[in-house]
C-alpha positions in Angstrom: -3.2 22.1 -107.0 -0.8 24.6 -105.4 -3.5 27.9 -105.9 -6.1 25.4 -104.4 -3.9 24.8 -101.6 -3.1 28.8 -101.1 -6.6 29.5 -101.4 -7.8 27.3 -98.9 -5.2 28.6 -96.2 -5.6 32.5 -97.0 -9.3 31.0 -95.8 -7.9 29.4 -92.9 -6.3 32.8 -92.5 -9.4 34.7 -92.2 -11.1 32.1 -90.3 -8.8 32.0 -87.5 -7.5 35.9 -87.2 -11.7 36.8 -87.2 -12.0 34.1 -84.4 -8.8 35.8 -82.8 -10.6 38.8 -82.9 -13.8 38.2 -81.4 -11.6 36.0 -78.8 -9.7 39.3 -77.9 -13.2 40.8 -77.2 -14.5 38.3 -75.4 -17.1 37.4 -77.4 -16.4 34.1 -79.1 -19.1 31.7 -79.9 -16.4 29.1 -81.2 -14.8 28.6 -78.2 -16.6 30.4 -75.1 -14.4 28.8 -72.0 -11.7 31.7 -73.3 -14.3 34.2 -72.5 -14.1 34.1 -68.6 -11.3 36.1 -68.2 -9.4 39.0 -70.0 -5.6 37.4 -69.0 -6.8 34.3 -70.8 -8.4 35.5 -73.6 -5.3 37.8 -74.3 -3.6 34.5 -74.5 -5.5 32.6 -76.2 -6.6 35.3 -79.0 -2.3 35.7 -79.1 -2.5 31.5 -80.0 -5.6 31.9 -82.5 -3.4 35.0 -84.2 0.0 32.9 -84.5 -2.2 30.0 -86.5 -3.9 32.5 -88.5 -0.1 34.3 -89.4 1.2 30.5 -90.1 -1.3 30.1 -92.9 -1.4 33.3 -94.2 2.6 32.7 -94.5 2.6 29.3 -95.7 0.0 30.2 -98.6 2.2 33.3 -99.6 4.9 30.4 -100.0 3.0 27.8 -101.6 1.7 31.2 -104.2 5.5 32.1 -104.5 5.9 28.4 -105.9 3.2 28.6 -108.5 4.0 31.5 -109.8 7.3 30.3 -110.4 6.3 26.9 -111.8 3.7 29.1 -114.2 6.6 31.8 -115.7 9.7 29.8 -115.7 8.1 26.0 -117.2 10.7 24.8 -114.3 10.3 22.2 -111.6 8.9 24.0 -108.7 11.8 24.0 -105.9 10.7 21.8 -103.5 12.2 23.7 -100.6 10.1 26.2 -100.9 7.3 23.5 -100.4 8.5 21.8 -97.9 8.8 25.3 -96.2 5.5 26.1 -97.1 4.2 23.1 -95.2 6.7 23.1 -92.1 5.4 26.6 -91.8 1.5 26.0 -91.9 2.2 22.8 -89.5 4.8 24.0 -87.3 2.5 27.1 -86.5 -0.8 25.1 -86.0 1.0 22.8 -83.8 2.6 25.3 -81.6 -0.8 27.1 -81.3 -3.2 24.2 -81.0 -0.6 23.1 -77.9 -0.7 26.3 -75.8 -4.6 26.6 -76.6 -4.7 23.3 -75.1 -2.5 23.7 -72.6 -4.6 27.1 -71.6 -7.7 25.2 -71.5 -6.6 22.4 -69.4 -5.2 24.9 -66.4 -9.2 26.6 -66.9 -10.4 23.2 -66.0 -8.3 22.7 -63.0 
C-alpha cells in the first residue's frame, strides 16, 4: 500500500510541475484565467510548483518507509508517515489557498 501511495504522488508530481510549466508560459488549458497576465501567472505557476514539490517530497517519505518496512521486518515508524502525509496536505493546502485567493482578486 505504501509504493501504491508513492506512486500515485510521484504522478501527482508530474501532473502538477507540467501544469506549472505550461502556467509559467501562459499556455494552460487547465486553468486559462491564469493566463491573462505574466505577474499572475508567475504566481500562480510558483503555487502549482510548491504542490507538485509537496508530493514529490511526501512520496520520497512514504518510499523511505517501505523500504525500511521491506529490509529491517520492523514496524514502519509512524513518524515518518505521519510526516509523509502532513507534508503532501500541508503543501496542497497552502497552494490550493493562494491559487484561490489569486483567482478571487482576478474576479474582482
Amino acid at each position: 500500500m505504501m509504493l501504491l501511495y508513492s506512486i500515485l504522488l510521484c504522478c501527482i508530481a508530474i501532473f502538477f510541475f507540467k501544469e506549472a510549466k505550461s502556467i509559467s508560459q501562459m499556455q494552460s488549458r487547465l486553468l486559462p484565467d491564469f493566463n491573462k497576465h505574466t505577474f499572475v501567472a508567475k504566481t500562480a505557476a510558483k503555487q502549482i510548483r510548491l504542490i507538485s514539490y509537496s508530493s514529490a517530497i511526501s512520496a520520497t517519505l512514504m518510499l523511505l518507509a517501505f523500504v525500511y518496512n521491506l529490509f529491517t521486518n520492523a514496524a514502519t515508524p509512524k513518524l515518518l508517515i505521519a510526516l509523509s502525509f502532513l507534508a503532501y496536505g500541508g503543501g496542497f493546502m497552502v497552494g490550493m489557498y493562494h491559487c484561490y485567493k489569486l483567482k478571487k482578486e482576478l474576479g474582482n
